[in-house]
C-alpha positions as CSV (number, residue, x, y, z in Angstrom):
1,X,-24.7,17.2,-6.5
2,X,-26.6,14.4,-8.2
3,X,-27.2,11.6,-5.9
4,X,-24.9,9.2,-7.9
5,X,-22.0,11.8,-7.7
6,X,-22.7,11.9,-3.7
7,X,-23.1,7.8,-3.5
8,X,-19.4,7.8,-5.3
9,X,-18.2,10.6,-3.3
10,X,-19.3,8.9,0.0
11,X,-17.5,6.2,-1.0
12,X,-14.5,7.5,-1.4
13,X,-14.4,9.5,2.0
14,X,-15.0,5.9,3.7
15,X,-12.2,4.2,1.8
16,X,-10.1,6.8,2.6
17,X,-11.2,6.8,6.3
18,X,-11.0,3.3,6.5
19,X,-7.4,2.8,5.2
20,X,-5.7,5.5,7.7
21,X,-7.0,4.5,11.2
22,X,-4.5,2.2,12.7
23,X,-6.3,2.3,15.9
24,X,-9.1,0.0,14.5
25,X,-5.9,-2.6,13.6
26,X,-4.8,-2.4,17.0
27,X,-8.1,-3.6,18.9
28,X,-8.2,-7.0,15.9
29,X,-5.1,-7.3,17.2
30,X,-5.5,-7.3,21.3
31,X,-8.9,-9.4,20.2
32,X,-6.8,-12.7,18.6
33,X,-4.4,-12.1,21.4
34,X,-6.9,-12.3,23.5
35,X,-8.8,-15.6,21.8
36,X,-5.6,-17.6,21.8
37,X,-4.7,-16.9,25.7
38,X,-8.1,-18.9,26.1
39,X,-7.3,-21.7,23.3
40,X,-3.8,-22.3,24.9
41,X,-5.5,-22.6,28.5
42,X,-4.3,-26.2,30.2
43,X,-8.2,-27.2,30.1
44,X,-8.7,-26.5,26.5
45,X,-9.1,-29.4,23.8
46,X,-6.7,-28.0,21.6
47,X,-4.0,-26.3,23.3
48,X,-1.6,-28.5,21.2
49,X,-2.9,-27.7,17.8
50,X,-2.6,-24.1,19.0
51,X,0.7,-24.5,20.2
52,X,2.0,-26.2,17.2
53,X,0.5,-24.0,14.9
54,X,1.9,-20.5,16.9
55,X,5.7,-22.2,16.9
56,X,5.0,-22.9,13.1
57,X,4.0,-19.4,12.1
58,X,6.9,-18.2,14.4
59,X,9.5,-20.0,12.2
60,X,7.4,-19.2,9.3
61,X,7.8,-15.3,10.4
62,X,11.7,-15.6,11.3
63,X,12.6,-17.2,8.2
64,X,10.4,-14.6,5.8
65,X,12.3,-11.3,7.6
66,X,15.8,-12.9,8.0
67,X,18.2,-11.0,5.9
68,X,20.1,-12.8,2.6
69,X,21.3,-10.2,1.1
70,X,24.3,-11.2,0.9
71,X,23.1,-14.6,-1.3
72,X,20.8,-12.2,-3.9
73,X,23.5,-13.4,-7.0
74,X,23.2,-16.8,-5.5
75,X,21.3,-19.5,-8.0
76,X,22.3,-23.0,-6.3
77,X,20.4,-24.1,-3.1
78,X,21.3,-22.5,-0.4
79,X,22.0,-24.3,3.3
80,X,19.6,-22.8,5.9
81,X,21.8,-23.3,8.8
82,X,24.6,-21.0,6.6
83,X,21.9,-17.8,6.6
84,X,21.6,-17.7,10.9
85,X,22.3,-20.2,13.5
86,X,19.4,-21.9,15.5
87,X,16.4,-21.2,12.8
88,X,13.1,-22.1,13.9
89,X,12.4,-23.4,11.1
90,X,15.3,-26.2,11.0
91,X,13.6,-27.3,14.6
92,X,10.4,-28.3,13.3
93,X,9.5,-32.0,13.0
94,X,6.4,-34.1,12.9
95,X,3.8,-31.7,13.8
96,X,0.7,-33.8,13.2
97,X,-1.9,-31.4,14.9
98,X,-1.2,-29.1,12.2
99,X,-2.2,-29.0,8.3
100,X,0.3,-27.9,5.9
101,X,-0.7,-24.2,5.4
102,X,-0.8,-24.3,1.3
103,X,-3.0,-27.6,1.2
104,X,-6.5,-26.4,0.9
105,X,-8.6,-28.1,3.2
106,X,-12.2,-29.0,1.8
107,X,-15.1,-28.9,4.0
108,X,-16.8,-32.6,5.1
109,X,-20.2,-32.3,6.0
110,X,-19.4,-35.7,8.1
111,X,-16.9,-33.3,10.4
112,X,-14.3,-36.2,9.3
113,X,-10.7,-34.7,9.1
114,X,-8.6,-37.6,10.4
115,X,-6.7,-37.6,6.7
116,X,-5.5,-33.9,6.6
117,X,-2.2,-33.6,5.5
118,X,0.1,-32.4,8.5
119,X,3.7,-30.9,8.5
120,X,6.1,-33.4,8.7
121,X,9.6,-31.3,8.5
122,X,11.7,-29.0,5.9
123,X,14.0,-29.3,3.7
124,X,17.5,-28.0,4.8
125,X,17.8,-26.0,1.9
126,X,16.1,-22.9,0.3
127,X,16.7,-20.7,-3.3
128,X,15.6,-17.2,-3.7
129,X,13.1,-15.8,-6.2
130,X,14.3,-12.4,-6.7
131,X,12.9,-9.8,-6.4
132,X,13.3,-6.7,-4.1
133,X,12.7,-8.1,-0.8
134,X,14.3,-11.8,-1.9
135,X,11.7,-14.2,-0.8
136,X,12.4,-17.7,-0.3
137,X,11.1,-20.8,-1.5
138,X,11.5,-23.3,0.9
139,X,10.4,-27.4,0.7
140,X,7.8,-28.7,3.2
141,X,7.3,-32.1,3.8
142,X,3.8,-33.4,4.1
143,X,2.9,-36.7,6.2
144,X,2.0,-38.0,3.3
145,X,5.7,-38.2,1.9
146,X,4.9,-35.5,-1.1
147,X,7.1,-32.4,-0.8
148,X,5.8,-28.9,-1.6
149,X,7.1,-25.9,-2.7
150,X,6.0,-22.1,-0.5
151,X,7.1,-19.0,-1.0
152,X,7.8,-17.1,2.0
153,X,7.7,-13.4,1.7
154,X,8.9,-10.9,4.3
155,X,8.5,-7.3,4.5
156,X,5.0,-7.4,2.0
157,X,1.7,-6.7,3.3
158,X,0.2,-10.2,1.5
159,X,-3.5,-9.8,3.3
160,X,-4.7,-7.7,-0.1
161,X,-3.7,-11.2,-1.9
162,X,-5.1,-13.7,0.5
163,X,-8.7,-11.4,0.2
164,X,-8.6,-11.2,-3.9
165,X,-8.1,-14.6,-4.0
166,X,-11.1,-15.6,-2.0
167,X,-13.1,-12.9,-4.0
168,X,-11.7,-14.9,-6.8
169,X,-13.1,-17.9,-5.4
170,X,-16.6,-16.5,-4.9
171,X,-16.8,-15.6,-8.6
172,X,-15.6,-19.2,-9.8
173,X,-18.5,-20.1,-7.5
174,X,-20.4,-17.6,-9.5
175,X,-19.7,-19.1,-13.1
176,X,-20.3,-22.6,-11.8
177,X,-23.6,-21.9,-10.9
178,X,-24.1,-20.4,-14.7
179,X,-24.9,-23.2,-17.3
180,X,-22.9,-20.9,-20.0
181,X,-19.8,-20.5,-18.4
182,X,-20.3,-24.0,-16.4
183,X,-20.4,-25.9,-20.2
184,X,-17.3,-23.6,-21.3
185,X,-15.6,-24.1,-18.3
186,X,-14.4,-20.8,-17.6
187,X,-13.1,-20.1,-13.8
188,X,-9.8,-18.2,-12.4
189,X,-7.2,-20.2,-11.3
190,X,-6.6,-19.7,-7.4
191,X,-3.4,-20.4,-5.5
192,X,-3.4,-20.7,-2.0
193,X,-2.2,-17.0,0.5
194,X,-1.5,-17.2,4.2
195,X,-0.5,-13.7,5.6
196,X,1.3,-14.4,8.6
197,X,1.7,-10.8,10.2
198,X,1.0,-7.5,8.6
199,X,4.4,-7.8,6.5
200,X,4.9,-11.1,6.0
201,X,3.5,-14.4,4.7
202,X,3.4,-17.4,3.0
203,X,2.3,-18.2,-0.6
204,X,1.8,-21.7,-2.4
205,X,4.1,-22.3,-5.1
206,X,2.3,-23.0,-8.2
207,X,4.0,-25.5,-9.8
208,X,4.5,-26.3,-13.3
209,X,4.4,-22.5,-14.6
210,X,6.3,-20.0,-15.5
211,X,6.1,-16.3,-15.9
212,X,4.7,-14.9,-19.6
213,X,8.0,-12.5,-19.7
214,X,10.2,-15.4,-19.5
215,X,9.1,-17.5,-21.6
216,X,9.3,-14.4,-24.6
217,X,12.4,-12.1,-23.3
218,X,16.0,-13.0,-21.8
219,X,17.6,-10.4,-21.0
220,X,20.5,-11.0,-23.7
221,X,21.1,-13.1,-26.0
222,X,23.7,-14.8,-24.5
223,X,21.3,-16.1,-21.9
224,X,21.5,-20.1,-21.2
225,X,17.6,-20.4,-22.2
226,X,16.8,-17.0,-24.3
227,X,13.4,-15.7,-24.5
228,X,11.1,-17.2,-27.9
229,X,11.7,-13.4,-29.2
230,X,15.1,-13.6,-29.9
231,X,15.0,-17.4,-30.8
232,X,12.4,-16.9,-33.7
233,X,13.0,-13.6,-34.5
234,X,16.8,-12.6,-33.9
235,X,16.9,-9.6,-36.2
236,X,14.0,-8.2,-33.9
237,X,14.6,-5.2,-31.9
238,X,15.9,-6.5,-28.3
239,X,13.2,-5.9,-25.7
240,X,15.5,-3.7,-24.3
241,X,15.8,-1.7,-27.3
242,X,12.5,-1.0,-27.4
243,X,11.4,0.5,-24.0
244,X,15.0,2.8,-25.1
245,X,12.8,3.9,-27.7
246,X,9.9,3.8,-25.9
247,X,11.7,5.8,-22.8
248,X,13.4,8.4,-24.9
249,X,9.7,10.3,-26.1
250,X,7.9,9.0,-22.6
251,X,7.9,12.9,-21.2
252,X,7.2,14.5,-24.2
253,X,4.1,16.1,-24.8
254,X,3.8,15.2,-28.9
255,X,1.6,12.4,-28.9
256,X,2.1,11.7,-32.6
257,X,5.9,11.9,-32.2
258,X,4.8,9.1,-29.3
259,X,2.8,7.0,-31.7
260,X,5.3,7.1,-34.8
261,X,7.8,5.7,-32.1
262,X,5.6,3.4,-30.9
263,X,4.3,2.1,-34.1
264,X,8.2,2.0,-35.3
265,X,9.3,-0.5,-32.4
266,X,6.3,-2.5,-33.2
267,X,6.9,-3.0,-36.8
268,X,11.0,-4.3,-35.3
269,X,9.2,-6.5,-32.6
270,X,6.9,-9.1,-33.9
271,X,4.8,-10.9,-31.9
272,X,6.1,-14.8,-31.4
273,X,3.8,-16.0,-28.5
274,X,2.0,-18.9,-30.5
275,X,5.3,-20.9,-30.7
276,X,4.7,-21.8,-26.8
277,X,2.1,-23.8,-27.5
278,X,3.7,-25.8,-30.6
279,X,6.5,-26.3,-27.9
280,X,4.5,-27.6,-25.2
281,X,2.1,-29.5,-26.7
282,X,3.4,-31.9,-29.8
283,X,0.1,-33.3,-30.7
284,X,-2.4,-31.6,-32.6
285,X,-5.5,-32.7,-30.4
286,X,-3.4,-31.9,-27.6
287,X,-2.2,-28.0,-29.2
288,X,-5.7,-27.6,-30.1
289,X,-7.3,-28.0,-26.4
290,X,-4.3,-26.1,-24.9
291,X,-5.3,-23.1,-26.9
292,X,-9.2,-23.0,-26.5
293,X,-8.2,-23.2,-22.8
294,X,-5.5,-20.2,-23.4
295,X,-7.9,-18.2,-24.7
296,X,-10.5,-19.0,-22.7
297,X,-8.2,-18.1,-19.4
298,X,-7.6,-15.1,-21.1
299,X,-10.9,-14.2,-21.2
300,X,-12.3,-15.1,-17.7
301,X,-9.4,-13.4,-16.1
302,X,-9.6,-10.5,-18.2
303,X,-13.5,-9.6,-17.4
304,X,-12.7,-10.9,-13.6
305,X,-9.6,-8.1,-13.4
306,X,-11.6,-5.4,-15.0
307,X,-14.6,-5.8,-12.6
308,X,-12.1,-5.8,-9.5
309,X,-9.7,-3.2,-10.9
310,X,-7.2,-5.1,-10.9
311,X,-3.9,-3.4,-12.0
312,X,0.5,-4.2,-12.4
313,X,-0.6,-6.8,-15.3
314,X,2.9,-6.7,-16.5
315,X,4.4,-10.0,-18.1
316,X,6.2,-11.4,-14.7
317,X,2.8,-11.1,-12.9
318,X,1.2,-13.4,-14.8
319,X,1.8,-16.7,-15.1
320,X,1.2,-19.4,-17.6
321,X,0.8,-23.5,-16.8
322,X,2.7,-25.6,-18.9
323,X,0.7,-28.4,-18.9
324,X,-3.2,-26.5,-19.5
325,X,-2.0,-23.2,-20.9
326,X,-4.8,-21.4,-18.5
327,X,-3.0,-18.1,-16.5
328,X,-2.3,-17.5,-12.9
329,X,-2.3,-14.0,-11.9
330,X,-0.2,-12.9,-8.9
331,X,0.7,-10.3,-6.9
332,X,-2.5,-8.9,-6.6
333,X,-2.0,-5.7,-4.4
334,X,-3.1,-3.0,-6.6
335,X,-7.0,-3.6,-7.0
336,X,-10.0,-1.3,-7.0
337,X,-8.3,1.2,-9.9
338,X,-5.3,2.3,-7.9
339,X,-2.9,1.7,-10.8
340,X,-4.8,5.4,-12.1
341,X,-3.3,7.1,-9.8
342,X,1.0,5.1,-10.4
343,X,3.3,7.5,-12.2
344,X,1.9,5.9,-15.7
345,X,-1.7,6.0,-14.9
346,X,-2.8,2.7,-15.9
347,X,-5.3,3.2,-18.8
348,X,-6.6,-0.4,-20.3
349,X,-9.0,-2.4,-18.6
350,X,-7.1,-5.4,-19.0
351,X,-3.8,-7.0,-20.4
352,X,-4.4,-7.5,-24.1
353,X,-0.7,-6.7,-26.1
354,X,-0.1,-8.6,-29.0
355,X,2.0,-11.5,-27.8
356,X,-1.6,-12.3,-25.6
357,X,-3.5,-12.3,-28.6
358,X,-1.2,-13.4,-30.8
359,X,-1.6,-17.2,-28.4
360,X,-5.2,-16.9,-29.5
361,X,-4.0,-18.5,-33.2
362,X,-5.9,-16.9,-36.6
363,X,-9.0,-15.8,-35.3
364,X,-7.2,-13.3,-32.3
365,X,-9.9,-11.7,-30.0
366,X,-12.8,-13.2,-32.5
367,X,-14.8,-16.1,-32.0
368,X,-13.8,-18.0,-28.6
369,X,-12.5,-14.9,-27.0
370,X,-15.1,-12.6,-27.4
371,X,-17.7,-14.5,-26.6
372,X,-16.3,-16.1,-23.0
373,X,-15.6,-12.6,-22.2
374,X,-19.4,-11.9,-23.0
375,X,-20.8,-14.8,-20.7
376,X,-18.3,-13.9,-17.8
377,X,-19.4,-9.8,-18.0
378,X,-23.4,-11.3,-18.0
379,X,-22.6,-13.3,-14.9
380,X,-20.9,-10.7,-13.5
381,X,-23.5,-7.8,-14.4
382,X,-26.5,-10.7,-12.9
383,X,-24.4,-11.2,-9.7
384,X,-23.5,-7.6,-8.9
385,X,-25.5,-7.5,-5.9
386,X,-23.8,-10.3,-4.1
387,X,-20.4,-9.2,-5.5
388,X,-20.9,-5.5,-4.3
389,X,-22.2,-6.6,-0.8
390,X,-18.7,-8.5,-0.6
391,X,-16.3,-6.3,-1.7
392,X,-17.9,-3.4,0.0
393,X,-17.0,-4.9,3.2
394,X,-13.4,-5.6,2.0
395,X,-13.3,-1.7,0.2
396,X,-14.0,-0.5,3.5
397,X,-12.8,-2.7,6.1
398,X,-9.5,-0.9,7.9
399,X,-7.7,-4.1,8.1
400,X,-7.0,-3.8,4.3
401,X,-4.9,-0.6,2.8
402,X,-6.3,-0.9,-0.6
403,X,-5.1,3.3,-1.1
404,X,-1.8,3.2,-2.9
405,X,0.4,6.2,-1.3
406,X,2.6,8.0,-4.0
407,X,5.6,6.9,-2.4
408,X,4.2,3.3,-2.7
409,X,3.4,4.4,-6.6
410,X,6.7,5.5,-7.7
411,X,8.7,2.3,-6.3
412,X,6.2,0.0,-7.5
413,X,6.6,1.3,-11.2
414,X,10.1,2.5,-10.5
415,X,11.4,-1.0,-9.1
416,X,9.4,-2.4,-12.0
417,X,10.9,-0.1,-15.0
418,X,14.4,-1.0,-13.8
419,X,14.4,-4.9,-13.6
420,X,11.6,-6.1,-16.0
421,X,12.8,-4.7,-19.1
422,X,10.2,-6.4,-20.8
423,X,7.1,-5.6,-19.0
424,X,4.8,-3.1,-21.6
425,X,2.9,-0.3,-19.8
426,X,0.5,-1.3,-17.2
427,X,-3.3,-2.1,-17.8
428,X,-6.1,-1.2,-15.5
429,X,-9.6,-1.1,-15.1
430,X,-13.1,0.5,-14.5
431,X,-13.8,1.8,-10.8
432,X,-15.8,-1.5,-9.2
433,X,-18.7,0.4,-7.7
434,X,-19.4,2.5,-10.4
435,X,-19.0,0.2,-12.7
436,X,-21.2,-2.3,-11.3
437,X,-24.2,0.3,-10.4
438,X,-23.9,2.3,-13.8
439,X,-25.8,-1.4,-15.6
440,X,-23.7,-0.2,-18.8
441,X,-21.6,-2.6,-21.1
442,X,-17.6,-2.4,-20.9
443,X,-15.8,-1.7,-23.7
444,X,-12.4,-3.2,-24.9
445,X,-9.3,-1.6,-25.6
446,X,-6.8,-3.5,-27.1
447,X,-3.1,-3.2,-27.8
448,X,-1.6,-4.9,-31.0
């Protein structure tokens, strides 16, 4: 066995060590006990933050795991009081020793912290995002009088998410530093994660987007807002029509029957993407900027996701901003190339389909595109050192079950093939470590 073979195989064993030991969860977990006995102590200086904060978490916690099922068709607001009697999270008022969990906190080098932004109450009403487990977004009120939007997710394992997006803020860190990518301003957007317990958590709302998939499919064309597909191109196949199409040869083994199928629904499903930006943004000037930073986004976020292996990059797991045009990726739990191993093996390195490109205006993946992508894989490649020595420690650290089971495979893709009619096949990625020790160039693969 050649010594790279050995170094890869190596790695693997740990991962796979590292991600089945629950033993090595239970000591973290007697440890914080442990630490916040002694913060909570009568003689400690901040018994009362700690306090405040553990009955915050506890309401956050009851509220993510309560059960509203029975409100899944329900779209109006819905009165927390009418879900369970005696919520915590009804009960909490002007809690000034504690920040509001999705305001990010910047570090002062005075130690001055006297204006942080501290819970000041709910609102009594919540909606529900969909979904599988039906998380809830909820209204906190800062004591600054703005309200914010969280989503608070229950039975989800959200510390994955909370780790890629401080990987994601090392590499912004990364392309700052760079005067290429500093003058193009290329960076990832971050939102802010806060896992609360091992299956629930809390997520910052990003406001002002919406998902990619609905913006360009409704369901059916009787929809009160239908997608830009069947709006500018009616006589178009209907999204679900396609993945018929698409469904109908998936198991066979004719790979040209596959491609004539495929290359059929394409030619009866034009791409319409670019009309989101002549929607949102009247003025030229205005149009203009919104695409370079489109495309731009699309670039730093593509190189970013192929490095980490980031996979389910369908079109409800990306978000676009309505006012910039630059993309939010969420729901970042499969990383490190375990969409290879989902029913459909994942086999892009990046979302690329033709309604992406098609946003990109005449010149597609030429030009703007190709070259941020460039700069973003040279700081990458120039970094890898401090990038591998961080997400080593995350690969292998037992806190974090990166390994996807095939149980945890088959829902993900299953759940996803049944509700997001619209979502293409999934995109993926090169293995991190190898990818980063191997010094050779990626290559593209694109969908049209």
């Amino acid at each position: 066995m050649n010594p790279t073979t050995a170094s890869t195989s190596n790695r693997r064993s740990k991962l796979s060590k590292s991600t089945s030991d629950p033993s090595k969860d239970e000591g973290r977990i007697e440890a914080a006990k442990l630490m916040i006995l002694r913060l909570k102590d009568k003689n400690s200086p901040v018994v009362r933050i700690v306090e405040d904060l553990e009955k915050l978490c506890l309401a956050y916690i009851q509220l993510a795991n309560v059960n509203v099922e029975r409100y899944k068709k329900e779209t109006r607001p819905i009165q927390l009081q009418s879900v369970q009697n005696n919520l915590l999270i009804t009960k909490i008022k002007d809690l000034h020793n504690v920040a509001v969990p999705t305001v990010d906190i910047k570090v002062d080098p005075k130690g001055n912290y006297n204006n942080i932004t501290c819970v000041k109450g709910f609102n009594p009403t919540f909606k529900l995002a969909g979904g599988v487990n039906l998380p809830k977004i909820i209204s906190c009120i800062g004591t600054d009088g703005k309200t914010r939007r969280q989503l608070v997710k229950g039975r989800d394992d959200l510390r994955q998410d909370a780790v890629m997006q401080q990987v994601f803020g090392m590499v912004n860190n990364l392309l700052q530093k760079n005067s290429e990518t500093r003058k193009r301003q290329l960076h990832v957007r971050q939102y802010k994660v806060v896992p609360l317990s091992q299956m629930s958590g809390l997520l910052e709302w990003c406001e002002g987007t919406m998902p990619i998939g609905e913006y360009l499919v409704a369901s059916s064309p009787g929809d009160e807002k239908p997608g830009a597909h069947y709006r500018y191109r009616p006589d178009d196949y209907p999204a679900i029509d396609c993945r018929r199409h698409m469904g109908g040869v998936h198991a066979s083994p004719d790979t040209v029957k596959k491609y004539k199928v495929f290359m059929a629904v394409c030619k009866r499903f034009l791409p319409v993407f670019r009309h989101f930006f002549m929607e949102k943004f009247r003025d030229p000037a205005v149009w203009f900027e919104a695409r370079l930073a489109y495309t731009k986004s699309v670039a730093t976020n593509s190189i970013v996701g192929y490095i980490l292996g980031l996979g389910d990059r369908h079109v409800q797991n990306i978000l676009i901003d309505c006012n910039t045009a630059e993309l939010v990726h969420i729901d970042l739990g499969v990383a490190f190339e375990q969409g290879k191993i989902l029913p459909t093996p994942e086999t892009v390195p990046f979302r690329l389909t033709r309604d992406i490109v098609d946003g990109m205006g005449v010149s597609g993946v030429e030009g703007v595109f190709r070259r941020c992508c460039e700069k973003t894989m040279d700081v990458m490649h120039n970094n890898q050192e401090a990038l591998l020595t961080i997400l080593e420690v995350l690969l292998y650290d037992p806190l974090y079950a990166w390994c996807m089971s095939p149980a945890k495979a088959y829902a993900l893709q299953h759940r996803r093939d049944r509700n997001d009619p619209d979502a293409s096949e999934l995109n993926t990625t090169k293995d991190v470590l190898e990818f980063a020790e191997s010094n050779e160039p990626g290559q593209f693969l694109f969908y049209y």
